[in-house]
Chimera marker file (.cmm) of the C-alpha trace (Angstrom):
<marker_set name="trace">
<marker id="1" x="100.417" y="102.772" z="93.128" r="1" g="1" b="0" radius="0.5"/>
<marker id="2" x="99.876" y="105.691" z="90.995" r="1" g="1" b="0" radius="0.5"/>
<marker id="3" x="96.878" y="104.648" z="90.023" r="1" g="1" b="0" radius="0.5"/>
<marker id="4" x="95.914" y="103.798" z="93.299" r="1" g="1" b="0" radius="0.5"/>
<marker id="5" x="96.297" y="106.941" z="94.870" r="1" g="1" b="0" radius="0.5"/>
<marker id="6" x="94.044" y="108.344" z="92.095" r="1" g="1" b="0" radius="0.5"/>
<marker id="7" x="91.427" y="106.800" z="92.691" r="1" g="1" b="0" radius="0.5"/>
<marker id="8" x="91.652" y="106.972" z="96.510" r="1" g="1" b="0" radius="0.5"/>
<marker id="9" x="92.607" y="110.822" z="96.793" r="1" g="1" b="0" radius="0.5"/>
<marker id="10" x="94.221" y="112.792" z="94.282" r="1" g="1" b="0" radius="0.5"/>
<marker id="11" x="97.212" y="114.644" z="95.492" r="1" g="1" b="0" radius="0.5"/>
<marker id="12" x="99.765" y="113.036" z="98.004" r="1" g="1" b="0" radius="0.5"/>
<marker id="13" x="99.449" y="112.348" z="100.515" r="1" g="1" b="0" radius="0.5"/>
<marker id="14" x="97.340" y="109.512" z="99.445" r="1" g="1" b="0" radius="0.5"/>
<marker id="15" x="96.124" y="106.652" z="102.109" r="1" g="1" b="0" radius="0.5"/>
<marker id="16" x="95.292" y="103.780" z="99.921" r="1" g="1" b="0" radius="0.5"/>
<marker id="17" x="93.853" y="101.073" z="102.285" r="1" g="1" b="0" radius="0.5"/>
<marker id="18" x="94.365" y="98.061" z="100.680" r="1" g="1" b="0" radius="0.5"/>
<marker id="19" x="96.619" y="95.009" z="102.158" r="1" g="1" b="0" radius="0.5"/>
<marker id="20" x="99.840" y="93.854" z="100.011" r="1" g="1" b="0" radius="0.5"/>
<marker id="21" x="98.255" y="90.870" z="98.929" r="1" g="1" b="0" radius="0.5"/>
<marker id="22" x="94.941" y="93.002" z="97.556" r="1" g="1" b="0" radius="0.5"/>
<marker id="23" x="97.458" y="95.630" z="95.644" r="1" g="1" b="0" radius="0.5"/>
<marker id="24" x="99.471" y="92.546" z="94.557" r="1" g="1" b="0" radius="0.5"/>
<marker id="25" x="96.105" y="90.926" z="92.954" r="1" g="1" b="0" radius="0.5"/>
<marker id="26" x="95.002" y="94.175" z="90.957" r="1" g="1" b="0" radius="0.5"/>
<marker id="27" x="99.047" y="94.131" z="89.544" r="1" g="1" b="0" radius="0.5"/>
<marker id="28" x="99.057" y="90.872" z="88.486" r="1" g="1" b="0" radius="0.5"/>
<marker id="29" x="102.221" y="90.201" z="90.725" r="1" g="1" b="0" radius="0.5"/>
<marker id="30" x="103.690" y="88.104" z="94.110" r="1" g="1" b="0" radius="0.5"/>
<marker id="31" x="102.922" y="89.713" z="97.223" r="1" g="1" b="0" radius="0.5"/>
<marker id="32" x="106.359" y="89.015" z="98.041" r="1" g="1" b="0" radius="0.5"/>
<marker id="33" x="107.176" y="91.163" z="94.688" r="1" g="1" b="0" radius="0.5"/>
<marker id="34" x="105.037" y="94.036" z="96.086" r="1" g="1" b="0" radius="0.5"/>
<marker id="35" x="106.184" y="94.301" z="99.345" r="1" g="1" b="0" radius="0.5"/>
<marker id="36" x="109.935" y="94.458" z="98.004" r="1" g="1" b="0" radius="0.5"/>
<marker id="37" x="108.933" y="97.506" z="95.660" r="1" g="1" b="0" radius="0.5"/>
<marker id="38" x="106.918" y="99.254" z="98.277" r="1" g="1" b="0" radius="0.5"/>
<marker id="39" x="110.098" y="98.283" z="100.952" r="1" g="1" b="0" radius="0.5"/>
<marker id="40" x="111.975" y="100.392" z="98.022" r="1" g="1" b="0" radius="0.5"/>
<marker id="41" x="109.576" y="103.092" z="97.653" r="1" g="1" b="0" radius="0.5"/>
<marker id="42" x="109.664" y="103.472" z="101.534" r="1" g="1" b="0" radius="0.5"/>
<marker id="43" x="113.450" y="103.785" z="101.831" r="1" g="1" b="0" radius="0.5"/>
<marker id="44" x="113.456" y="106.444" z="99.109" r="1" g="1" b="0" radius="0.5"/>
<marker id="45" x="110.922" y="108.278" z="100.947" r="1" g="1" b="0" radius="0.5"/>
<marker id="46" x="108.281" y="108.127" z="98.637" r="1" g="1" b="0" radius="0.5"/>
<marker id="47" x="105.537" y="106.219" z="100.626" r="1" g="1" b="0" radius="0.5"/>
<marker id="48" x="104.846" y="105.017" z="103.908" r="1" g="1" b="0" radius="0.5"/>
<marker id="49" x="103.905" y="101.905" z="105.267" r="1" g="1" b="0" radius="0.5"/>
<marker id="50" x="101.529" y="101.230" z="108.148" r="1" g="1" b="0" radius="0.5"/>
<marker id="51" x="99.260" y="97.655" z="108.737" r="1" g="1" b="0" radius="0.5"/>
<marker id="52" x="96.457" y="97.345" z="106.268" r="1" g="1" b="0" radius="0.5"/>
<marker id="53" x="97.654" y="100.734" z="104.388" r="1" g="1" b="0" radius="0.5"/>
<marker id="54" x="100.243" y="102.216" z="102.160" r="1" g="1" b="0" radius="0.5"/>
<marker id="55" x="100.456" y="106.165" z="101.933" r="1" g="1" b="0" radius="0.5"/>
<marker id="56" x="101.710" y="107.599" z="98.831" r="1" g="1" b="0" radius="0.5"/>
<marker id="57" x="104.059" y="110.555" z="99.746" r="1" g="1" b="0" radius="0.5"/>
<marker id="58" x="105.237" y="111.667" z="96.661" r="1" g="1" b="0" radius="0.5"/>
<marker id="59" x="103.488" y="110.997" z="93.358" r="1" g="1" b="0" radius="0.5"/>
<marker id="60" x="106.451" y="112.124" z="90.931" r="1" g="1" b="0" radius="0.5"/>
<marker id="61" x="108.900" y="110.001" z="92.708" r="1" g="1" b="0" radius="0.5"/>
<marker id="62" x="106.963" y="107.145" z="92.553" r="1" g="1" b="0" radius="0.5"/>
<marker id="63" x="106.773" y="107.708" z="88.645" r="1" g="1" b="0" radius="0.5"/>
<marker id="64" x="110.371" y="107.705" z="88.852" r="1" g="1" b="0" radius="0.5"/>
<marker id="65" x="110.489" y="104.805" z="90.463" r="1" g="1" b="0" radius="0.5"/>
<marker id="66" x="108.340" y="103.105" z="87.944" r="1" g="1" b="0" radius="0.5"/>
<marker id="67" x="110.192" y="103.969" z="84.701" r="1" g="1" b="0" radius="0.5"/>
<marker id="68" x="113.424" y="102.827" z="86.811" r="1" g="1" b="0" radius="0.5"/>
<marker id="69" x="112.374" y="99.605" z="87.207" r="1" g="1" b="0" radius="0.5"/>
<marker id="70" x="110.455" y="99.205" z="84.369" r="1" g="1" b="0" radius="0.5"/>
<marker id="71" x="113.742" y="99.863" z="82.024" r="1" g="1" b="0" radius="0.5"/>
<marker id="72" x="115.309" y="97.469" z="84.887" r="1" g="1" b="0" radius="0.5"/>
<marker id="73" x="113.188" y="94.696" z="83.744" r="1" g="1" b="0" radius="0.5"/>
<marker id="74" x="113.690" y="95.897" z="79.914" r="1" g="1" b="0" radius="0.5"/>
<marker id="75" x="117.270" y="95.400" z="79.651" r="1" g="1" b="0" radius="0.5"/>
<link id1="1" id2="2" r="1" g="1" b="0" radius="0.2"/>
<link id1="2" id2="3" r="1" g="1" b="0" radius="0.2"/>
<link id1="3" id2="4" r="1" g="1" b="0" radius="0.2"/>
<link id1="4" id2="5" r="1" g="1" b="0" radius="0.2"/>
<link id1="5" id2="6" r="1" g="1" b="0" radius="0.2"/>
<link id1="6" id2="7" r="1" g="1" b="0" radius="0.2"/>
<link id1="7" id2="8" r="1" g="1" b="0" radius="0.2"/>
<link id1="8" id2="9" r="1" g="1" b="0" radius="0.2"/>
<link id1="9" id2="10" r="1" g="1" b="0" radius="0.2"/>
<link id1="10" id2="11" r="1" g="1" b="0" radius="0.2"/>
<link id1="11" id2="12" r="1" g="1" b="0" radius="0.2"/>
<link id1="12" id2="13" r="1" g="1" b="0" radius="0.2"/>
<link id1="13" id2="14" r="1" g="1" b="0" radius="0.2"/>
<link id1="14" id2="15" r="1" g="1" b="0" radius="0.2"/>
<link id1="15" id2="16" r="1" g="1" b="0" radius="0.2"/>
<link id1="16" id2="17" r="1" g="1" b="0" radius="0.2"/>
<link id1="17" id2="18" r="1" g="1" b="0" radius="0.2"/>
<link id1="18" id2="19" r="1" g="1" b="0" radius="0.2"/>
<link id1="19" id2="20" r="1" g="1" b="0" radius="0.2"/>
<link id1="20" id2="21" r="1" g="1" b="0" radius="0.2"/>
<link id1="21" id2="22" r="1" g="1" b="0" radius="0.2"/>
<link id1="22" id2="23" r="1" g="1" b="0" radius="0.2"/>
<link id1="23" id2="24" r="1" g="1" b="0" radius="0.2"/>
<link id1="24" id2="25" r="1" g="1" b="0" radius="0.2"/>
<link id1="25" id2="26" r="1" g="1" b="0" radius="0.2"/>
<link id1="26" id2="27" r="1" g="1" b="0" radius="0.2"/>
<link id1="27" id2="28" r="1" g="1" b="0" radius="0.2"/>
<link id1="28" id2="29" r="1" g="1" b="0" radius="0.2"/>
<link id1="29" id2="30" r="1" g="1" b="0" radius="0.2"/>
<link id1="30" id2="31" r="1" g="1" b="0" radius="0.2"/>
<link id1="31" id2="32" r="1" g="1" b="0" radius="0.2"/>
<link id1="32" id2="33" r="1" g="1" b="0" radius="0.2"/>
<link id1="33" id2="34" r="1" g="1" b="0" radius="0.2"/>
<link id1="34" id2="35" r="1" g="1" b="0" radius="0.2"/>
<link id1="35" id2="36" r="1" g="1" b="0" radius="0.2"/>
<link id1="36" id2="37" r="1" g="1" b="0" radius="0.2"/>
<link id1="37" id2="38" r="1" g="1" b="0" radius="0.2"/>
<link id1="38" id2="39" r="1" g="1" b="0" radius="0.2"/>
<link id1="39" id2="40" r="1" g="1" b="0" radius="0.2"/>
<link id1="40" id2="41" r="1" g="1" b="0" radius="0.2"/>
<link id1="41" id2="42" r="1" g="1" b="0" radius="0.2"/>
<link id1="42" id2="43" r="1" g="1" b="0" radius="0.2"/>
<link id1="43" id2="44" r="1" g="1" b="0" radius="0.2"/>
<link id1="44" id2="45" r="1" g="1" b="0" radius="0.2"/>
<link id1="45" id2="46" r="1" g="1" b="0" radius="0.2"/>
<link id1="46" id2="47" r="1" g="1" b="0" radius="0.2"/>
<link id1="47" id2="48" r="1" g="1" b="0" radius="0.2"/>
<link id1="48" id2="49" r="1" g="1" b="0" radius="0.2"/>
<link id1="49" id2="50" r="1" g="1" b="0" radius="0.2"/>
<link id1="50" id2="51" r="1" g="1" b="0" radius="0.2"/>
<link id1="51" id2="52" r="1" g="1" b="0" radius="0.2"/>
<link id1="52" id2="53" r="1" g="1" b="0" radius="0.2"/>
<link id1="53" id2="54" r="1" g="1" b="0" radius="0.2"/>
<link id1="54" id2="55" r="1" g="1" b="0" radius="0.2"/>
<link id1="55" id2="56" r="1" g="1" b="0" radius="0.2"/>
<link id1="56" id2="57" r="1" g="1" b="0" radius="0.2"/>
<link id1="57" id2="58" r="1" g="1" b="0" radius="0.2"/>
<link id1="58" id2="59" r="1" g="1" b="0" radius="0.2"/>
<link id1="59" id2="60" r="1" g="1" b="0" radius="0.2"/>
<link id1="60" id2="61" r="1" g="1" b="0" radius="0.2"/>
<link id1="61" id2="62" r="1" g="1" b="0" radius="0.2"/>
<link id1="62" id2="63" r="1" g="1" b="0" radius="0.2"/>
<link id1="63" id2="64" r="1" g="1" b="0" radius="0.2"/>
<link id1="64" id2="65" r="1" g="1" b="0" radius="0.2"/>
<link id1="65" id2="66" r="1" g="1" b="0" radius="0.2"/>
<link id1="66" id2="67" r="1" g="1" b="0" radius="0.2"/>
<link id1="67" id2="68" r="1" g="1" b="0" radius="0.2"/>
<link id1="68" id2="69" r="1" g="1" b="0" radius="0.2"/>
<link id1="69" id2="70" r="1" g="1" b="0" radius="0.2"/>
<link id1="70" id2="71" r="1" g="1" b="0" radius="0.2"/>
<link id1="71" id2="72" r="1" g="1" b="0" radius="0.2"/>
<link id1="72" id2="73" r="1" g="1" b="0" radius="0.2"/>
<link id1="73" id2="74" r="1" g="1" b="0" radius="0.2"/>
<link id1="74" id2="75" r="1" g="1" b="0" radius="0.2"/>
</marker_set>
């Protein structure tokens, strides 16, 4: 998602318009893996999401979000 909202705008907020299943393609995961993340990122406040479109609301908590579960699936 980070990466995402780079290339589609910079600084948040961020509408990246891809669907679930195109985001889940370019990660190399499950849609059904995405859309739990993004569910996640949505109840922390850190995106929003709408049909056909995630928003990135807050780059730096998505980053935290990312090391979180990235030590998650670490140990």
């Amino acid at each position: 998602m980070l990466e995402l909202g780079r290339v589609y705008g910079g600084s948040p907020p961020v509408t990246i318009p891809l669907i679930q299943e195109e985001i889940a393609a370019l990660a190399g995961a499950s849609r059904a893996t995405v859309n739990r993340v993004l569910r996640e990122a949505e109840n922390r406040g850190v995106v929003r999401l709408s049909r056909g479109k995630t928003t990135l609301l807050d780059e730096s908590g998505m980053a935290r979000l990312a090391r979180v579960r990235s030590s998650d699936a670490r140990g």
